[in-house]
C-alpha positions in Angstrom: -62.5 -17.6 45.5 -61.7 -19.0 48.6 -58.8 -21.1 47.4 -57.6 -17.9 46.2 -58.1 -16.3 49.7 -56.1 -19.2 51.2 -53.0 -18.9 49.1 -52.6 -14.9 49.6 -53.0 -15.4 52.9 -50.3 -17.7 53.0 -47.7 -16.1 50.8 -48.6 -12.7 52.7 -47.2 -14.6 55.8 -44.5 -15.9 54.0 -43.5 -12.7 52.9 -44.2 -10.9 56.4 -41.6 -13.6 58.0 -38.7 -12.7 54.5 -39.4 -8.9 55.8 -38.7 -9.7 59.3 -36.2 -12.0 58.0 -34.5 -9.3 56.0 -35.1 -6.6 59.1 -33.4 -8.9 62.1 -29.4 -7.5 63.0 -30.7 -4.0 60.9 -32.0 -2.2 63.9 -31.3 1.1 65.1 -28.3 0.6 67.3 -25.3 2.7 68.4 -23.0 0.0 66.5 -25.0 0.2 63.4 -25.3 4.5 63.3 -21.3 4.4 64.0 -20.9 1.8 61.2 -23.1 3.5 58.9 -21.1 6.9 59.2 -18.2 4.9 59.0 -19.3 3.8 55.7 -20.0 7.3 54.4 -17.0 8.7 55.5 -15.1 6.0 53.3 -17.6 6.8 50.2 -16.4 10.3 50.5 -12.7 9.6 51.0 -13.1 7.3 48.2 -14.9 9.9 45.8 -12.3 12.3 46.7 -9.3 10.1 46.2 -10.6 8.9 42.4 -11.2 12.6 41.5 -7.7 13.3 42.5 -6.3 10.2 41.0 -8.0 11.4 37.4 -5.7 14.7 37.8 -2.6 12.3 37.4 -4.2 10.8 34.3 -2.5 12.9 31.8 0.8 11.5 33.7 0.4 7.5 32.9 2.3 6.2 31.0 -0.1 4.2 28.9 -1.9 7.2 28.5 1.1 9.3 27.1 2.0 6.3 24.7 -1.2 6.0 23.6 -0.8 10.0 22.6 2.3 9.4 20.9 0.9 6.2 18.6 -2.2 8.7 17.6 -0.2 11.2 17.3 2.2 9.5 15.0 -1.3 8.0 12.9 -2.6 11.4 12.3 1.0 12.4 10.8 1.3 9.3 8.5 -3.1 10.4 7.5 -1.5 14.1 6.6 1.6 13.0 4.7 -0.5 10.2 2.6 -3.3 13.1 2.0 -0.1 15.2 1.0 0.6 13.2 -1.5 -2.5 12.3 -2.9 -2.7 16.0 -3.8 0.8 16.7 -5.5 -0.3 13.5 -7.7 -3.8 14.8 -8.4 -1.8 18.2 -9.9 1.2 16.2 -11.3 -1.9 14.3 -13.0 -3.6 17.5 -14.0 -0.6 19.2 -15.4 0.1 16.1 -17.4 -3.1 15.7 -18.9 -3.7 19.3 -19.3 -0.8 20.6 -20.8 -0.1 24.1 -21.2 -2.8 25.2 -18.3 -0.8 24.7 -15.2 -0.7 28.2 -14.4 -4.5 27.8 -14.4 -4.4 25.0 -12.7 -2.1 26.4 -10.1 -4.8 29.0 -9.2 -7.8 27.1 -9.0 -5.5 24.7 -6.6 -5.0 27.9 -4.6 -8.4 28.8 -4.8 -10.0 25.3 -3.3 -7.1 25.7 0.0 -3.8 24.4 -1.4 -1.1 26.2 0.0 1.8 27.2 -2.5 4.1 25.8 0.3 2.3 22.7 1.1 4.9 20.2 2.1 5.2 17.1 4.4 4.7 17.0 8.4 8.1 16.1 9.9 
């Protein structure tokens, strides 16, 4: 117990000299209050100047060609989808001969529009 005693004695003054260590050129001084406002006047300006910079996001570049390339994805997805569905009824009418006009309606009836054509 009284080896035990010894060490936390020790590391407690070890740790008392880190914390006065750590606390030396950190006290209050004019320089330091003037420095530290200095240094929250820049966080703000800094805040203030990202949130304004994310306003001119939509204008980048990158950001504008990286529209246009998803853009142009989601066009080739419809179109591929569009023709998935004019050979599902080509294949329909083919193997059901003589019921396309039935087929046509229930087509119409699960969303197909009459007009249904490619994206451009």
């Amino acid at each position: 117990l009284g080896f035990d005693a010894e060490t936390l004695s020790r590391k407690k003054e070890e740790l008392e000299s880190k914390l006065d260590e750590a606390c030396r050129g950190k006290e209050d001084s004019e320089e330091r209050t003037k420095q530290l406002e200095q240094l929250a006047q820049l966080q703000k300006e800094n805040k203030e100047l990202k949130s304004t910079l994310q306003q001119y996001k939509d204008d980048d570049p990158s950001t504008f060609e990286a529209l246009k390339d998803a853009t142009q994805k989601a066009r080739n997805a419809a179109n591929r989808w569009t023709d998935n569905i004019w050979n599902v009824e080509s294949w329909c009418n083919k193997k059901f001969v003589g019921n396309e006009a039935e087929l046509n309606k229930h087509f119409r009836a699960c969303g197909v529009p009459e007009d249904l054509d490619y994206l451009v």
